[in-house]
C-alpha positions as CSV (number, residue, x, y, z in Angstrom):
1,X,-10.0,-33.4,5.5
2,X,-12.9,-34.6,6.7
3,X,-16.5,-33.8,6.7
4,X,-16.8,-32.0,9.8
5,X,-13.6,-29.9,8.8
6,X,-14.7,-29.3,5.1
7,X,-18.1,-28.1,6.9
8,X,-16.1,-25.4,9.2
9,X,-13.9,-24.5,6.4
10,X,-16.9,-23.7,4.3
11,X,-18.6,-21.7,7.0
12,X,-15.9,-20.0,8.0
13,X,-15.5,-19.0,4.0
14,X,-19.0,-17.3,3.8
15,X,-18.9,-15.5,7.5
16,X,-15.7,-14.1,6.1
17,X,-17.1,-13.3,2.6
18,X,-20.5,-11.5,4.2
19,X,-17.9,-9.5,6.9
20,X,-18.2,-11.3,9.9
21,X,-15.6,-9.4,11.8
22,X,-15.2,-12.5,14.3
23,X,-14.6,-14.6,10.8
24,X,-12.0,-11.7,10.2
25,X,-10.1,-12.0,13.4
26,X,-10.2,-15.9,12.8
27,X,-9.0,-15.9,9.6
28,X,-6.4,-13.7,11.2
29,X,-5.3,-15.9,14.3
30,X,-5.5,-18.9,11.4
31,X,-3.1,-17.6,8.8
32,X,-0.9,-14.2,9.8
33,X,1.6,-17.0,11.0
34,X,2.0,-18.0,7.1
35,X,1.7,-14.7,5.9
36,X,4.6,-13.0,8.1
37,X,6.9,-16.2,7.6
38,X,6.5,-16.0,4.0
39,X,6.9,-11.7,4.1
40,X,9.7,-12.4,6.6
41,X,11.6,-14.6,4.3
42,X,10.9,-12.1,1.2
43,X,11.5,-8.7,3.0
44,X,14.1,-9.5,5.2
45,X,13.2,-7.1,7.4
46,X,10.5,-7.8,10.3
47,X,9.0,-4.3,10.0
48,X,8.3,-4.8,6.6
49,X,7.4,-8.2,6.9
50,X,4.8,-7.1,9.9
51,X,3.6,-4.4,7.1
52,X,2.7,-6.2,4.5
53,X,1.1,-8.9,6.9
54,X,-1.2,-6.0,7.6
55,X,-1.3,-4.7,4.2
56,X,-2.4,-8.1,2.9
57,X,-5.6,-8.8,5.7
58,X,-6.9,-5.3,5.1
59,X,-6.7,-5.5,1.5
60,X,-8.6,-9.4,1.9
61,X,-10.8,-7.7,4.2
62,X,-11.7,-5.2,1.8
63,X,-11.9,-7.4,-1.4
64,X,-13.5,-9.9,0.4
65,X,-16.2,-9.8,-2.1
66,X,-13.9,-11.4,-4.6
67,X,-13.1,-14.1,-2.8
68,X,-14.7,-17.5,-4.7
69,X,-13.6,-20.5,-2.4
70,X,-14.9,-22.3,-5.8
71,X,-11.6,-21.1,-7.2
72,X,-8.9,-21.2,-4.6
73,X,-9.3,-21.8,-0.8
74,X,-9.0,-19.1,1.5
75,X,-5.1,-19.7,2.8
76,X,-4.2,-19.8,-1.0
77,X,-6.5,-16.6,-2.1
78,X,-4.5,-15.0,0.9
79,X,-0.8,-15.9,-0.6
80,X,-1.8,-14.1,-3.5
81,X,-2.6,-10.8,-2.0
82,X,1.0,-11.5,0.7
83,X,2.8,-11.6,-3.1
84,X,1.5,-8.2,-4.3
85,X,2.3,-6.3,-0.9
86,X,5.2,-8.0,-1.0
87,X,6.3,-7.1,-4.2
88,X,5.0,-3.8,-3.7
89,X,7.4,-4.0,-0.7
90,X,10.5,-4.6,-3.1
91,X,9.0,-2.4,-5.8
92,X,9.2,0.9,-3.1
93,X,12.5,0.1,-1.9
94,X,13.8,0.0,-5.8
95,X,12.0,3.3,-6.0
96,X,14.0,4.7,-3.0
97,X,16.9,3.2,-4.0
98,X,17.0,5.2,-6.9
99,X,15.9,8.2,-5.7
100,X,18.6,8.1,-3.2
101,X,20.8,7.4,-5.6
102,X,20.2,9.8,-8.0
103,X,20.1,12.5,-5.4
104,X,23.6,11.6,-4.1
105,X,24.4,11.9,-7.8
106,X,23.1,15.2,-7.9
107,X,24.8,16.4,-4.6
108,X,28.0,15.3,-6.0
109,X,28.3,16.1,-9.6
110,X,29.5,19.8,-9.5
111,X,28.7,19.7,-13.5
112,X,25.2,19.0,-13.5
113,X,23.5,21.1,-16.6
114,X,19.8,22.3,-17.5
115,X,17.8,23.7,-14.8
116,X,19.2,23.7,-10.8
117,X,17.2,21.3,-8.9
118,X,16.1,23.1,-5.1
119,X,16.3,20.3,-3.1
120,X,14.7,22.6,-0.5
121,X,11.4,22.6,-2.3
122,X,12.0,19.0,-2.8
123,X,12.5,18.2,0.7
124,X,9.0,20.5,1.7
125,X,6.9,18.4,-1.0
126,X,8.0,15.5,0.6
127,X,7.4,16.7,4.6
128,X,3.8,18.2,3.0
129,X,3.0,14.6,1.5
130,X,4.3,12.9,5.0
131,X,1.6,15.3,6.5
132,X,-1.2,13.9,4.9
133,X,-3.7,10.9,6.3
134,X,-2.2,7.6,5.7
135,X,-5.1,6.6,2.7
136,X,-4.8,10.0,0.9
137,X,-0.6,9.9,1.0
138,X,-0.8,6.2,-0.5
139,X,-3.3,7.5,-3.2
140,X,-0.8,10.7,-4.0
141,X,2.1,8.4,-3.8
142,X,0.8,5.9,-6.4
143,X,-0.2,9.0,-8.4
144,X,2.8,11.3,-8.6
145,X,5.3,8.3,-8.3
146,X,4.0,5.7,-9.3
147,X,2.3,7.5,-12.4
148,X,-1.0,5.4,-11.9
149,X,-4.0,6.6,-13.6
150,X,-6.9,7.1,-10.7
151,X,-8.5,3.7,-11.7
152,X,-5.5,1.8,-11.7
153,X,-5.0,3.5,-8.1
154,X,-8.4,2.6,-7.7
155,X,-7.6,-1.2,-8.6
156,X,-4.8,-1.8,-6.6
157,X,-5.6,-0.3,-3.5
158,X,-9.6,-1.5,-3.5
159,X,-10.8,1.5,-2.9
160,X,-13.9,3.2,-5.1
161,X,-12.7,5.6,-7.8
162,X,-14.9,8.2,-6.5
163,X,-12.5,8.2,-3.5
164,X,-9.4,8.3,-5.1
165,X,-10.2,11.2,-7.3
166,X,-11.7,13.0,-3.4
167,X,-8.4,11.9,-2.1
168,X,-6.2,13.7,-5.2
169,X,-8.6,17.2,-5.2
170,X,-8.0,17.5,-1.3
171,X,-5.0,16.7,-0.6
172,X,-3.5,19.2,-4.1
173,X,-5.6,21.7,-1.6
174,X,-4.3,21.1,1.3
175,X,-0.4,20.7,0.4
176,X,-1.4,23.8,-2.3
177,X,-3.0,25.9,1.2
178,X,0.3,24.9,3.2
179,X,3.0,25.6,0.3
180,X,1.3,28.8,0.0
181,X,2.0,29.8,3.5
182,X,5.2,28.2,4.0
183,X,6.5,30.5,0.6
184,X,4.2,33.3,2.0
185,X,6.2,33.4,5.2
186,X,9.8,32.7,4.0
C-alpha cells in the first residue's frame, strides 16, 4: 500500500473506533461483501449468511472500542467476529437439531418413564419467549439454553451486565404476568 492509502486506512480506523456512523456505513459498503461470502460458504443458507453478516457489524459496531488496528487491521478484526456468529450460527442449529430430535423421540416412544412431559406448556414457553423484544429473547435464550451465567451473556453479546440482569428480571415478569393469564383463563 501506499502512503496515501495507509493514511485513509488509518483515518478510517479511528472515525470508526470514536463512532463515526459514516465510518460505520463505510466500513460496511467496504467489507459485508467478505463477510456474507465467507457466512455464505459456512451456513449454506443465504438467510443465515445475511444474519450473521448483520450480527457481525453490530457486534463491531458495539465493541468498537476494542478494536486496536496496532494488533490486526480492520478487515481481519472483522473475520473474527463473522467466525463467532457464524459458529454461533452452527452452534443453534446443533441445539435445534437436538431438540427436535429428542422431541420426535418423545412423541414416539410410547414407553417413556418418570414424569409426562406437557408439550403444551412447552409449546406456550416457547410462543411467550418468541413474544419478547429481540435483545431480551437473545439474553433469555443464552440463559435458559444456553446455561450462560449473566456476565458470560454479558461478554458475548457486548452488552453491560447491568442490562442483562434488567433484561432477565423483566422479561421472568412479563412471560410470568402472561402465563398467569393464559392458565387463569384455560
Amino acid at each position: 500500500m501506499d502512503l496515501e492509502a495507509v493514511t485513509a486506512e488509518s483515518t478510517l480506523d479511528a472515525r470508526f473506533r470514536a463512532g463515526d456512523e459514516r465510518a460505520l456505513a463505510e466500513v460496511y459498503e467496504r467489507w459485508s461483501p467478505v463477510v456474507y461470502t465467507f457466512a455464505l460458504r459456512s451456513l449454506g443458507d443465504r438467510s443465515d449468511a445475511e444474519d450473521a453478516t448483520q450480527k457481525t457489524f453490530v457486534s463491531a459496531w458495539m465493541s468498537r472500542s476494542s478494536f486496536d488496528p496496532a494488533k490486526a487491521q480492520l478487515s481481519t478484526w472483522l473475520v473474527s467476529i463473522a467466525k463467532r456468529r457464524i459458529a454461533d450460527t452452527h452452534e443453534a442449529r446443533a441445539r435445534i437439531r437436538a431438540l427436535h430430535e429428542q422431541l420426535q423421540r418423545v412423541a414416539t416412544d410410547d414407553r417413556v418413564h418418570g414424569p409426562e412431559i406437557d408439550l403444551s406448556e412447552t409449546i406456550l414457553v416457547a410462543g411467550e419467549l418468541e413474544r419478547l423484544e429481540p435483545d431480551a429473547r437473545r439474553v433469555m435464550r443464552l440463559a435458559f439454553f444456553d446455561d450462560l451465567t449473566h456476565q458470560e451473556i454479558s461478554d458475548r453479546l457486548g452488552m453491560p451486565l447491568g442490562t442483562v440482569k434488567s433484561h432477565i428480571r423483566r422479561s421472568l415478569l412479563r412471560m410470568k404476568t402472561r402465563l398467569e393469564v393464559s392458565h387463569v383463563a384455560s
